[in-house]
C-alpha positions as CSV (number, residue, x, y, z in Angstrom):
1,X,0.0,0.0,0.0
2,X,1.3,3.7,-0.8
3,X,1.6,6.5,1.2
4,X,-0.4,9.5,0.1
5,X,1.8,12.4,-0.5
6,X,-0.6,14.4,2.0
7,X,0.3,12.1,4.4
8,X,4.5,12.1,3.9
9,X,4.8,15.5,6.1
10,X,3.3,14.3,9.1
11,X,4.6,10.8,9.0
12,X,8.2,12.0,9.3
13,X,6.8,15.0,11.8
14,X,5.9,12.2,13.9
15,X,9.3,10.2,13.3
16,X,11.0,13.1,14.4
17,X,9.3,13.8,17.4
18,X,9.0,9.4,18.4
19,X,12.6,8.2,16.9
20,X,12.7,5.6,19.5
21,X,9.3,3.9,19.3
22,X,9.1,1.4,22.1
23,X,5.9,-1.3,21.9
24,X,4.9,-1.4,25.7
25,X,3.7,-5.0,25.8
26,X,6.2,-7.6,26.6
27,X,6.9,-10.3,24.6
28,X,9.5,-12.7,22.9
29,X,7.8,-13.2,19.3
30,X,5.1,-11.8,17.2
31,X,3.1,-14.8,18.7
32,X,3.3,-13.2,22.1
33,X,2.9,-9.6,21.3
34,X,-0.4,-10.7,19.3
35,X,-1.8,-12.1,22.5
36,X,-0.7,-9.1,24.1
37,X,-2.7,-6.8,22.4
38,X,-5.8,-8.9,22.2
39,X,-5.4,-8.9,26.2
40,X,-4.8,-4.9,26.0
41,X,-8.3,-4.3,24.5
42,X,-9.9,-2.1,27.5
43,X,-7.3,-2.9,29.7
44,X,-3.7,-1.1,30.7
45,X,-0.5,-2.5,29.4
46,X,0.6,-3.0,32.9
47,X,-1.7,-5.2,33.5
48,X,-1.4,-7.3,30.5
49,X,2.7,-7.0,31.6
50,X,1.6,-9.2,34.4
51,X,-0.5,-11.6,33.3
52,X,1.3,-12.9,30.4
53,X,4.4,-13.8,32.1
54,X,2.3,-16.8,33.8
55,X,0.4,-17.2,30.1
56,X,3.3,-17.7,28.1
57,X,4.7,-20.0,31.3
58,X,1.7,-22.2,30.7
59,X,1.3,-22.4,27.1
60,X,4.6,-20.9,25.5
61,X,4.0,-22.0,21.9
62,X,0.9,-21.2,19.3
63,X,0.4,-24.9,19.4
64,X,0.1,-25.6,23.3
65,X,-2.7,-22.3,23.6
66,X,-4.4,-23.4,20.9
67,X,-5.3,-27.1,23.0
68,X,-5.7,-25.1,25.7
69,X,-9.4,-25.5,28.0
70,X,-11.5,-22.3,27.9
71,X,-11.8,-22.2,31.7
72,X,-8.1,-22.7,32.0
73,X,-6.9,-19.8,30.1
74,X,-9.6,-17.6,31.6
75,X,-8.4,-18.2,35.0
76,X,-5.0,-17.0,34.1
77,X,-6.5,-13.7,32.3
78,X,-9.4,-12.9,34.1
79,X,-7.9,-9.3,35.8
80,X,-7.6,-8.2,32.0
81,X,-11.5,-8.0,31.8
82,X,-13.9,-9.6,29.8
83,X,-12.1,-12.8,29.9
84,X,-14.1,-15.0,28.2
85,X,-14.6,-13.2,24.9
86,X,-10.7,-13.0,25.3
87,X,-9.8,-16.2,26.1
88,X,-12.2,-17.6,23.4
89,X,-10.1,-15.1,20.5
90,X,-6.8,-16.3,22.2
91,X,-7.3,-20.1,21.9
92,X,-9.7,-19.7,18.4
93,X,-7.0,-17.2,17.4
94,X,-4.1,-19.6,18.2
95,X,-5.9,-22.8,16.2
96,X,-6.6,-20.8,13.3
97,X,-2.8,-20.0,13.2
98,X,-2.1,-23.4,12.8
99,X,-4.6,-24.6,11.3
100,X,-4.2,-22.2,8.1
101,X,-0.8,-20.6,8.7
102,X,1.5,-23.5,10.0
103,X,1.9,-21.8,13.3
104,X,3.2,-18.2,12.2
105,X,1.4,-15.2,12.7
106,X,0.1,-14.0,9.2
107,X,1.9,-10.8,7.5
108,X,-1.2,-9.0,5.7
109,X,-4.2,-7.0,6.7
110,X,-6.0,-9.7,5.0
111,X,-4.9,-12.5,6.8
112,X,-4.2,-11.0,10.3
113,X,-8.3,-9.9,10.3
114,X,-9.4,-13.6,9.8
115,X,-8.2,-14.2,13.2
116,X,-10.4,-13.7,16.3
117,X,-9.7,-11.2,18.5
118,X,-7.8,-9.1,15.3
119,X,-9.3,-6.0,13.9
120,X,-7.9,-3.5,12.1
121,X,-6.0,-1.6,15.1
122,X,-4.3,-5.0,16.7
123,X,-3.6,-6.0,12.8
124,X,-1.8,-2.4,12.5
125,X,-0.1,-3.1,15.2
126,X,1.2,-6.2,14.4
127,X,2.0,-5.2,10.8
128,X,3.6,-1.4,11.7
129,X,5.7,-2.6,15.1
130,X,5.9,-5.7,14.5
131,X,6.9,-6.8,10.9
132,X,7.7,-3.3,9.7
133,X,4.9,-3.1,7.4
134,X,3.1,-0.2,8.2
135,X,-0.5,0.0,6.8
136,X,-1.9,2.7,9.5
137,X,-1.1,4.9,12.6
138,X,-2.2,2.9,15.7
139,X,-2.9,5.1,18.3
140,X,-3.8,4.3,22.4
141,X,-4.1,6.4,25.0
């Protein structure tokens, strides 16, 4: 996708004033950070900074969350709010990445919104910080 020329000035007003963008979730892989921001949704990063340090512990592969029981995973998140809806998009999120994408979290707009849990914000995310493939400016206050 190209960049409007409109849009040139204020991307690299904004590089100038954010050089060092830092992605405030923790995570090891583009796995992680993907469950991350489904867990951010109406919640703080902090929060999500704690519970997915005993998450990952749990089930540290696409493959092990995707197996995972329902009630399981939302004991583990439930202080990130409205755990079930999340816990369902983690797990249903997780299996679809197997099932379709041989365990690796998909690279395009296209494919990241098939996903549960994934709408156009978390797929920014993923594609801008993530792979380096910006498609939009996320922005979260």
């Amino acid at each position: 996708m190209a960049v409007k020329k409109e849009v040139t000035p204020l991307l690299k007003e904004l590089k100038s004033l954010y050089p060092k963008h830092i992605i405030p979730l923790h995570h090891k892989n583009a796995w992680q950070l993907l469950c991350a921001v489904i867990l951010s949704a109406q919640c703080t990063d902090a929060r999500v900074n704690t519970i997915t340090p005993h998450l990952f512990k749990k089930y540290p592969t696409v493959y092990d969350l995707a197996n995972a029981k329902l009630t399981d995973v939302e004991k583990i998140i439930h202080s990130a709010g409205f755990f079930h809806s999340k816990a369902l998009s983690l797990i249903e999120m997780s299996k679809r990445i197997c099932e379709v994408y041989g365990g690796k979290v998909p690279q395009t707009m296209d494919d990241l919104l098939t996903l549960r849990g994934v709408a156009r914000k978390t797929a920014n995310v993923m594609l801008g910080d993530y792979f380096k493939k910006p498609a939009g400016i996320v922005v979260d206050t």
